[in-house]
N, C-alpha and C positions, 0 to 999 in steps of 0.2 A: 675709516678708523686707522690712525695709525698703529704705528713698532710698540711705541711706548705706551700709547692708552691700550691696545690690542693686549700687552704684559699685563697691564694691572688689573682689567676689567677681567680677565682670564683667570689670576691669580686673588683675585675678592670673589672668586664664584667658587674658585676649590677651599680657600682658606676660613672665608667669612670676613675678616675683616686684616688688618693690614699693618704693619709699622715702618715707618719714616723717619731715619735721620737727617734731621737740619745742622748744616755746616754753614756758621756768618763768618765771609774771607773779609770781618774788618775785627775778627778776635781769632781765628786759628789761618796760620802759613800754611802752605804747602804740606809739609811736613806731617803739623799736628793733622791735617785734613786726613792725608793719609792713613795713618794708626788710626783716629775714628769710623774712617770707612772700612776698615778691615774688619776690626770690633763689631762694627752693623754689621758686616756683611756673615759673619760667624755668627751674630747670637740670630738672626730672622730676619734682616731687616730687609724689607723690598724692594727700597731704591734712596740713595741720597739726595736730597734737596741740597741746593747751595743760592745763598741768598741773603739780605740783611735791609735793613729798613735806612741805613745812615755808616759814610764813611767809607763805600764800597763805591772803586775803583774796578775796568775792565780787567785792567791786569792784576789785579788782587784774583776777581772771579778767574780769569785762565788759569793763573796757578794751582788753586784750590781746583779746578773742576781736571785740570790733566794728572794732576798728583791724586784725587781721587778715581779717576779711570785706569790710573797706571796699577793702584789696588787692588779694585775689585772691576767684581762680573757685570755688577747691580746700573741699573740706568740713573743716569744723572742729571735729573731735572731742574732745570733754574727758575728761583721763586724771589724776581728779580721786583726792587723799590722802584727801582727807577731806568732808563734806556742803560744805563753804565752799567747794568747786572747782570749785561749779555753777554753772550759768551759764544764764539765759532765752535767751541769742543764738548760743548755739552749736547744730551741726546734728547731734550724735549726742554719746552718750556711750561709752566704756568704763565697763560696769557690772562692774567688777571684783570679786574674793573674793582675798587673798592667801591664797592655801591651805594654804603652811606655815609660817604667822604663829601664833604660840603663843597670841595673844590673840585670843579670839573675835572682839574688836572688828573687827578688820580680816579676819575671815571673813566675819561676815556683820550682826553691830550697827551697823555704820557704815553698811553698806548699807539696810537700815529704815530707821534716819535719814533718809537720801537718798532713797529712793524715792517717799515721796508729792511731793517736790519734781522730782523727775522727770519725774511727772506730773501737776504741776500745768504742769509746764515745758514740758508736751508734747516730750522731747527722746527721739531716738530712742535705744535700747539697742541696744549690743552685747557680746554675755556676754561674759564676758574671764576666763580660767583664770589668775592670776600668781603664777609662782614667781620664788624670791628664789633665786640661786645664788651660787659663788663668797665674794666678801668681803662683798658686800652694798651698801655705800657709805651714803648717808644713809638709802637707803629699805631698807635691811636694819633697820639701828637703829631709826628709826621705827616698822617693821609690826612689829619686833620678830619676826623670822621666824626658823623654826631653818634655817639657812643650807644650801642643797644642796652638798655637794663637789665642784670639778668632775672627781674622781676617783673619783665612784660614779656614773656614767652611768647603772645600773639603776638607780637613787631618784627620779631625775626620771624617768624611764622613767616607772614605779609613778605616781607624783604626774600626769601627762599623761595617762595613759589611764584613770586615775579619772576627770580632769575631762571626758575625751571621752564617756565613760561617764554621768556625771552633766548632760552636754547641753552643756556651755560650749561654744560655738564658735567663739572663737580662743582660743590657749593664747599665754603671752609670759613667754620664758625672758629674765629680767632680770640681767646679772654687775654692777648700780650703776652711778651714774655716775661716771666719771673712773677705774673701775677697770679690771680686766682683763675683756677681753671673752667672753663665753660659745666656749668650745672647738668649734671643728668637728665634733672626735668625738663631744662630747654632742649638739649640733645634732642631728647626722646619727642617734645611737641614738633620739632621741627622734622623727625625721623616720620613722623605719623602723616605729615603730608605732602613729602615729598618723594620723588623716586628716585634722582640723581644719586650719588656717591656723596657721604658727608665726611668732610675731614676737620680734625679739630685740633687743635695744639695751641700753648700758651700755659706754662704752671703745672704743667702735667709731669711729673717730677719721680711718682710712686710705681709700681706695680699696682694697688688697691684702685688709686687715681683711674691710671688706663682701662682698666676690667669693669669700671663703673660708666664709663664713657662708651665702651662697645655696647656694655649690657643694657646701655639706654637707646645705639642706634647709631652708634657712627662707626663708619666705614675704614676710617685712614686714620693711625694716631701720628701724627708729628710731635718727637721730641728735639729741642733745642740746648736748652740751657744745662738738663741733667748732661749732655754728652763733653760740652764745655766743664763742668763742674766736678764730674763722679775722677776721682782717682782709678777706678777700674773700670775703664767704659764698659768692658767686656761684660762685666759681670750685673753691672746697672743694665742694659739695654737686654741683657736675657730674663731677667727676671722684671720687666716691664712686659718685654715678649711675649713671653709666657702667659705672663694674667691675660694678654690680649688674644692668643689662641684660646683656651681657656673659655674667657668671655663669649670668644667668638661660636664655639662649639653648643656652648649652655642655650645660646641665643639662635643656634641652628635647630636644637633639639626643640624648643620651647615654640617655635613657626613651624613645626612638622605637623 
């Protein structure tokens, strides 16, 4: 196990469950990167993602991941589209597979590609299971995925305990971004049989939103779009935080 999964699996055992700011270096510079990771790193937040599905260049990602390390404490893991979303200065990846992407590409081509850069990068990995649900949003389009319904909870079921099975460990129920957020009741069918770590992001916008998502069974909230969006990230990402502690606790006392 590594630095960076040894932090989060350590910090989901004291916590209950988790939040994550998403940074895409093809809508915030250096700069704004910066002021949002401090924001995260003030209101709770665990570690920064840096990542985007389209328009991201290496040197977009360097900038963005050394302007956010020059910030903060928090690990900075990249939750890369494509081999260009690497990065030599970030402290782990998401080595992701979209698993119900119709194009091998984005199963496991893209991945090869990436991987002797990975290690030339010496960057650490963490397997990463991703389904595409819902409408999809850009990274539907892109991975080209056959989209989950959120009214067949057994399909992602199926698709989750494959990749538990096949060794992935964390799985990440994605509903797009700016779309509607992944449902509770799938959360929770998917939460009911699997054991890995579930992360979720896509729409997830509220404090109510996130506190309905722990309290159904996911691990990891990623917000994106609200920290692009909120005029006071500070203030948005604490009171997202919160419901997720919160959550997290209700759902620690309620498994006792």
């Amino acid at each position: 196990m590594g630095r960076v999964e040894k932090y989060l699996m350590e910090r989901l055992e004291e916590r209950g469950a988790l939040h994550m700011a998403l940074v895409d270096p093809a809508r915030m510079n250096g700069k704004e990167a910066r002021k949002v990771a401090e924001c995260a790193e003030r209101a709770g937040s665990s570690a920064i993602m840096v990542g985007g599905s389209i328009g991201v260049s290496e040197a977009m990602v360097d900038e963005v991941v050394l302007s956010v390390k020059d910030a903060t404490s928090l690990p900075v893991i990249l939750f890369p589209g494509s081999p260009t979303g690497l990065s030599r200065y970030a402290d782990a990846v998401w080595f992701l597979s979209v698993l119900n992407s119709t194009n091998p590409y984005f199963i496991i081509i893209g991945q090869v590609q990436g991987a002797p850069i990975v290690k030339r990068y010496g960057l650490e990995t963490l397997p990463l299971a991703y389904l595409i649900l819902g409408k999809g949003g850009t990274v539907g389009f892109i991975s080209q995925a056959r989209l989950i319904p959120y009214d067949k909870p057994e399909i992602a079921v199926a698709y989750s305990l494959a990749a538990q099975y096949m060794g992935f460990k964390f799985l990440y129920l994605e509903g797009g971004s700016g779309g509607e957020p992944v449902p509770p009741t799938l959360i929770r069918a998917v939460d009911e049989n699997v054991e890995i770590p579930i992360i979720t992001g896509g729409g997830i916008r509220t404090p109510e939103l996130a506190r309905r998502a722990v309290e159904a069974g996911a691990d990891i909230i990623v917000t994106g779009t609200l920290v692009e969006e909120a005029d006071d990230v500070y203030v948005r990402l604490r009171a997202v935080i919160s419901a997720i502690e919160q959550a997290a606790q209700r759902r620690a006392r309620r498994n006792l």
